[in-house]
N, C-alpha and C positions, 0 to 999 in steps of 0.2 A: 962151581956153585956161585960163584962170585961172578959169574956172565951173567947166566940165569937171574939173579937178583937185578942187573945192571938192565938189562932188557925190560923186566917188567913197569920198571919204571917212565917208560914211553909208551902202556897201553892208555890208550883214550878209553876212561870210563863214560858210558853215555847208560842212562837209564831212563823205564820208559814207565809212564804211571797212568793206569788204566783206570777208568770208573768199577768194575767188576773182576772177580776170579776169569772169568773167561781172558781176556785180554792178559793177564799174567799168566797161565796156562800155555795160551798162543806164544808168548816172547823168550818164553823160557824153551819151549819145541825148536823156535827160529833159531837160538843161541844154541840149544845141542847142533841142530842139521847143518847149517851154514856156517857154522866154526869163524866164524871173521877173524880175519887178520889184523891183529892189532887193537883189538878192540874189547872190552869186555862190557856185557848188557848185562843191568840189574832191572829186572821185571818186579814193581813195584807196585801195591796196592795202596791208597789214600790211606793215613793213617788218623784213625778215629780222633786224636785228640787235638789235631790238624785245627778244627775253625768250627764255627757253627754254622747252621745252614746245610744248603744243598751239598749234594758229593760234590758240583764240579768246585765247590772252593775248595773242597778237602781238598781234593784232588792237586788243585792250582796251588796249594799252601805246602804239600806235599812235597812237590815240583821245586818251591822256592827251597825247601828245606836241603833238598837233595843239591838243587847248585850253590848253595853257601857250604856243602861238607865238600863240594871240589869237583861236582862231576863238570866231563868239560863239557856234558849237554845234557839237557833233560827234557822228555816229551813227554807232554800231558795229553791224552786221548779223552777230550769228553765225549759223553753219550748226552746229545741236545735235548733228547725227549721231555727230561728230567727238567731242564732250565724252560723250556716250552709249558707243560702242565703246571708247570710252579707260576707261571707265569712271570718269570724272572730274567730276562730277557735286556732290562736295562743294567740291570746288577752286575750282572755277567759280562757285558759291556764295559762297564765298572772294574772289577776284578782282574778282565785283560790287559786294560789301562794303566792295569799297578803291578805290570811285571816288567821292571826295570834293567832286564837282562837279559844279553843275549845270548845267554845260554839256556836259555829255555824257550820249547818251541810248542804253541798248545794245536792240536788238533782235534777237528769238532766231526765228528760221527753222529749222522741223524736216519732215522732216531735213536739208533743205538751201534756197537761193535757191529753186530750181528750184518748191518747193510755191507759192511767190508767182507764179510764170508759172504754173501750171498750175490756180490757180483766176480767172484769168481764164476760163476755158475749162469748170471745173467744180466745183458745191458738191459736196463729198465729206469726209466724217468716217475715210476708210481712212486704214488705220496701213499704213506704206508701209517694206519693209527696208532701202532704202537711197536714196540718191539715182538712181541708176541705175535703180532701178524709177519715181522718179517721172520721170524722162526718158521711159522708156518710154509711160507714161501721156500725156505732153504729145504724141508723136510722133501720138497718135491724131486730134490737132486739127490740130496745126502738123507733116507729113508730114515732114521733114525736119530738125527740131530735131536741135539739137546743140551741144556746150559749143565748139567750133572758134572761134577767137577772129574768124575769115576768115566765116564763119558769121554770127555773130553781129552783125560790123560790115556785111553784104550786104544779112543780111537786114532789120537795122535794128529789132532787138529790140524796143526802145520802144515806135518808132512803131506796127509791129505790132498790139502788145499797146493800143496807148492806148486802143483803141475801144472795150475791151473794162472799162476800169478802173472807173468808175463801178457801172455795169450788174451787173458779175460779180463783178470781182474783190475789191472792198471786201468786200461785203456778204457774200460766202464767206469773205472772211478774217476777219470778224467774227463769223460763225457757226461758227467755228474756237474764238473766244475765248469763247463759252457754255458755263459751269459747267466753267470749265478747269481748279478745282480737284479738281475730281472727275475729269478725267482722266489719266489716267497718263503716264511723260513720254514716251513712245513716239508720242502722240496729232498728227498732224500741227499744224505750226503755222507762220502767215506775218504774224508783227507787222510787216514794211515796210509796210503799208496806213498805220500810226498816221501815218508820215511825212507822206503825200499830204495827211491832215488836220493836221498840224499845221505843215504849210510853207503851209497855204490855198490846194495847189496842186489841191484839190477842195474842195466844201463840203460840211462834217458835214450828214449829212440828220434833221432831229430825229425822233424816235421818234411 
């Protein structure tokens, strides 16, 4: 008994804080299916009482809250749409500026999660209006997508998608990140990939 206690004391807490249920849905699938070693993920929702303003400060406030209770890492997933139609974009700027720690790591998905499931499925550089079109776009692969939380836990999102993560979805979401200073911020974008590489829940394929 007294191992067992002694062991768990060296699992790295790292939790991941998502703009929407989908994203905690997804992290929660990833933590059953790939079991990591060593490691225990808390799939985290912004919590309302977090900050005023948009979700991604919730979100970022979140995040800050989670690495002062000790985790040794925390990821914030924004969805960009939101900081875009807000048109809040310096704020935001602002906001990243005021995270003083390296244990937290934010990722910006544009215009929403949803571009990260949908290059599983396809490389593509379109600039997309809304999140709802890029649903649209996923339904053409996965017929019945849907943000439905009943949906989502059925179909077993993750798993789903797992076959597809190496093959597609990295390598799309990486050719997402070419000469992204040169694209404008409208430009689709799915930095959750960096995660995959750097929880070594994949390995970086060298160039």
């Amino acid at each position: 008994m007294a191992r067992t206690d002694k062991k768990r004391k060296f699992l790295r807490r790292i939790a991941v804080v998502g703009d929407g249920v989908t994203e905690k849905i997804y992290f929660e699938q990833l933590k059953e299916l790939e079991r990591i070693k060593d490691v225990v993920i808390k799939p985290e929702l912004p919590t309302s009482k977090s900050s005023k303003g948009g979700s991604y400060k919730k979100a970022i406030n979140t995040a800050k809250s989670l690495a002062e209770e000790g985790y040794n890492h925390v990821y914030c997933l924004i969805d960009f749409d939101t900081v875009l139609s807000e048109n809040k974009l310096a704020d935001f700027t602002q906001e990243l500026k005021s995270i003083n720690t390296k244990e937290i790591t934010v990722y910006i998905n544009n215009p929403c999660f949803e571009t990260w499931v949908l290059t599983h499925y396809e490389k593509t550089g379109k600039v997309f209006a809304d999140c709802d079109t890029v649903g649209k776009a996923i339904t053409k692969h996965l017929k019945d997508y849907c943000k439905n939380q009943e949906y989502l836990r059925k179909k077993n999102l993750y798993k789903t998608l797992r076959p597809h993560l190496e093959t597609n979805a990295i390598p799309n979401a990486v050719f997402l990140e070419d000469s992204r200073e040169a694209k404008g911020n409208n430009y689709p974008r799915a930095e959750v990939f960096k995660f995959f590489l750097k929880e070594k829940i994949v390995k970086s394929k060298k160039k």
